[in-house]
N, C-alpha and C positions, 0 to 999 in steps of 0.2 A: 504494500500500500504506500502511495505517495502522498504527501500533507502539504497541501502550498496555498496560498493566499490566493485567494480569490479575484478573478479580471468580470469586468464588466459584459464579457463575453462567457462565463459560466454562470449570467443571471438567470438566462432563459432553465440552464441543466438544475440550477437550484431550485427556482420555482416548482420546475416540472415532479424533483424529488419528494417535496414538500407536501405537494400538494395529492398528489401517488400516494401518500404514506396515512391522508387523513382519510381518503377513502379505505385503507385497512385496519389501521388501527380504531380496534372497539373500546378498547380500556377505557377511554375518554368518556364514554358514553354521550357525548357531544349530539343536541338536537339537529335534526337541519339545516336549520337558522345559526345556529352556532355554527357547524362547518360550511358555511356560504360565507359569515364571516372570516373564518380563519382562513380560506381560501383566498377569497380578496385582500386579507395582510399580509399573502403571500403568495400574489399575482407579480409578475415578470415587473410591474412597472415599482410597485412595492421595495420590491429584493434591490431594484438599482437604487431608490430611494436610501435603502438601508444600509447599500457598499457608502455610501457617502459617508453615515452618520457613525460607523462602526467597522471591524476589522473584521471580516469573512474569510474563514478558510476551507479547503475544500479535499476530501478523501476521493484519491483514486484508483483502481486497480484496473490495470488494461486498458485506458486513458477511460474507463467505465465511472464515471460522479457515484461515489456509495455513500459517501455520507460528508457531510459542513456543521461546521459551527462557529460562531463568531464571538467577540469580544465588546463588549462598549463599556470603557472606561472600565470598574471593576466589576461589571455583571455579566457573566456566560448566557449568552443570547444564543437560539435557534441551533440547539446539536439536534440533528436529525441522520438517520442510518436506515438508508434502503430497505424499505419493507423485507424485502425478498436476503437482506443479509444479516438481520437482526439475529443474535444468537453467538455472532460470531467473534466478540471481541474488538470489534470495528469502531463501537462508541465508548470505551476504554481504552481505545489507544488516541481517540479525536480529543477525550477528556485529557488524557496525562501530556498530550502535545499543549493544550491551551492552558492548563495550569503551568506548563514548564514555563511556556511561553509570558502568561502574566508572573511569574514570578521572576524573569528577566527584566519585565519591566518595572519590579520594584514594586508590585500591585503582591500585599499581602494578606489579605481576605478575596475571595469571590461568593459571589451573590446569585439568583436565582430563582426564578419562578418555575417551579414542577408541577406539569400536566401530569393528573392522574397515572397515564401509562409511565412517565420517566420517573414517580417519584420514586420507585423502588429501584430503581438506576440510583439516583444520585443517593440515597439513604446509604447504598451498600461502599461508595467511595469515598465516601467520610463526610457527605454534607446534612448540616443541622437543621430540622423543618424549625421555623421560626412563626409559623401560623400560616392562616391561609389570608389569599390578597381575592379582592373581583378584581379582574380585567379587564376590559370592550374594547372588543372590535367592532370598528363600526359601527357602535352604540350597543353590541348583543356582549352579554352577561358571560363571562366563561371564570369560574372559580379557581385557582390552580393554589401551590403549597410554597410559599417565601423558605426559602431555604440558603446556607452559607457554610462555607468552610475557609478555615484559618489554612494558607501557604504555608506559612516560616515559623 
């Protein structure tokens, strides 16, 4: 697997992953209205929005997009790993790259909003639920878990 930051030319591969991934994933329990939402914050025009405001990086194998996740200022923003490779180790290696990474930059806590399906992702890698937050997109309601772990 390859880890590199993210071009304005892997918005479209991002979105498209993103968006593939809410149509599988059930854990969320996500209404319709809800993933219409979360689609639209994660439509092609969105993702280029978001390279501006934040550091995207991006997993590949076989120049194949398996899985991204980004950085803004101290908060792990959008880890997502290809429906079809989930299981594999793939969003534990995009994790221990971006904590490596913010702890180069001297960033020593990370931060966190966990969707139902990822909070037992980040529970197992040492991050601390700190309560839960609402969210909106686009004005629709989606609950998710505030969560943080200490780098240093």
């Amino acid at each position: 697997m390859i880890i590199r930051k993210a071009t304005y030319k892997d918005a479209r591969r991002i979105s498209y992953l993103i968006n593939k991934n809410a149509d599988h994933v059930k854990e969320n329990n996500y209404t319709p209205e809800q993933l219409v939402a979360w689609k639209k914050d994660n439509s092609l025009k969105a993702i280029k929005t978001k390279m501006k405001q934040r550091e995207i990086f991006c997993a590949f194998e076989n120049e194949k997009l398996v899985g991204t996740i980004g950085l803004e200022g101290n908060y792990l923003v959008g880890l997502y790993i290809s429906y079809s490779k989930r299981g594999k180790g793939l969003g534990y290696r995009l994790l221990a790259f971006l904590e490596n990474y913010a702890r180069n930059k001297n960033i020593d806590e990370l931060h966190l909003t966990a969707t139902p399906n990822g909070y037992g992702f980040y529970l197992k890698y040492g991050y601390e639920p700190q309560g839960e937050i609402d969210l909106y997109y686009d004005g629709v309601k989606l609950i998710e878990t505030k969560m943080k772990k200490k780098l240093k």
